[in-house]
N, C-alpha and C positions, 0 to 999 in steps of 0.2 A: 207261604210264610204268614203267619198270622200279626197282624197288625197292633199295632203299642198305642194305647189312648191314654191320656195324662188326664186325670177331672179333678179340679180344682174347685174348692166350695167349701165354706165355712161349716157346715151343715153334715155328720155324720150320716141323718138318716138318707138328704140328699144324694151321699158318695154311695150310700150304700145300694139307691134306688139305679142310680148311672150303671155302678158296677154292675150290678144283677139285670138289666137291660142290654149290658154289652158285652159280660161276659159271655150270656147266653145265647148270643150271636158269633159267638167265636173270637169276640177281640180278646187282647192283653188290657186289663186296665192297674194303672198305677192309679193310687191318690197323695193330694196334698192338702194341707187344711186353711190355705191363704194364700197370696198371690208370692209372697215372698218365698215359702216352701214351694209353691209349684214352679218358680224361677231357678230356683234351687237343682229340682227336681229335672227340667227340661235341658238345666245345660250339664247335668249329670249323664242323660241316655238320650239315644236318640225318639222322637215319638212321631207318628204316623198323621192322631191330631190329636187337637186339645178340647177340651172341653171344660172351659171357667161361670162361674157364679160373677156377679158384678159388686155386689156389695158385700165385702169382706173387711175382716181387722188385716191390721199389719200394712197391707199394700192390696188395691183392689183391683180388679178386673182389667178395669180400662190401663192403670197401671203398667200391670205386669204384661199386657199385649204389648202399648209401647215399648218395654224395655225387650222383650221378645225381638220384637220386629228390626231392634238394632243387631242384633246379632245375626250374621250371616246364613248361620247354619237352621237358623228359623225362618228364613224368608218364604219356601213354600210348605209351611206346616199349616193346613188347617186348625183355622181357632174358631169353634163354637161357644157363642155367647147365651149361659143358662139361667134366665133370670125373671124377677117377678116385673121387672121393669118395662112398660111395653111402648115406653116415650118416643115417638118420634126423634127427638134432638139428640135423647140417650143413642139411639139407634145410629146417628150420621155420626155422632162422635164417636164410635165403638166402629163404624167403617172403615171412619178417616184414620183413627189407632192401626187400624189391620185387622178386623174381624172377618172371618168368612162368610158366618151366617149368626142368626138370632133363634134361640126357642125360647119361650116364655114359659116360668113356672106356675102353676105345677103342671109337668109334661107327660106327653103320651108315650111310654115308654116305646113302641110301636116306632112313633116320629122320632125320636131318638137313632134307632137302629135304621131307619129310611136316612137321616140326615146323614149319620156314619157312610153308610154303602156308596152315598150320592158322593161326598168328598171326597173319599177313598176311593172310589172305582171298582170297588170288591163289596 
């Protein structure tokens, strides 16, 4: 069964660069364009993991992990955090929210697809 990844990120040519990195590894990617569509988006289907930007309109990253992480049927989803951000404190709050892991932009598409398999198991 081929895996469902959700990428969430303000950024077209971003979604475009994730899709084409994990497409081509065999996932399913959905997009969303804010934290609030990608909230939308995850309690619409189910998804394998997630892969969010931190600095959005609407509702941000850290946001929308929190509000993720109340709901039951999120608890073991991985959530990768995609961003230009490489803070230390960003990084323990983005933890303590429920992140799974951190990659920093602009990314290797490569580590992208390592990060997937690692979470996934596949």
């Amino acid at each position: 069964m081929t895996a469902s990844i959700l990428t969430v990120d303000d950024s077209p040519s971003i979604r475009m660069a994730i899709r084409i990195a994990l497409t081509g590894a065999g996932y399913s990617v959905q997009e969303a364009g804010d934290g609030v569509e990608g909230l939308a988006k995850a309690g619409a289907s189910k998804f394998d993991m997630i892969v969010t930007d931190l600095n959005m309109p609407n509702m941000d990253g850290l946001a929308m992990i929190r509000e993720l992480r109340k709901q039951p049927e999120q608890a073991g989803v991985p959530i990768i955090f995609l961003t230009t951000e490489s803070d230390g404190e960003m990084k323990s709050q983005a933890k303590a929210a429920g992140a799974t892991g951190w990659l920093v932009k602009p990314f290797v598409p490569e580590q992208l697809v390592k990060v997937a398999q690692k979470v996934l198991g596949r």
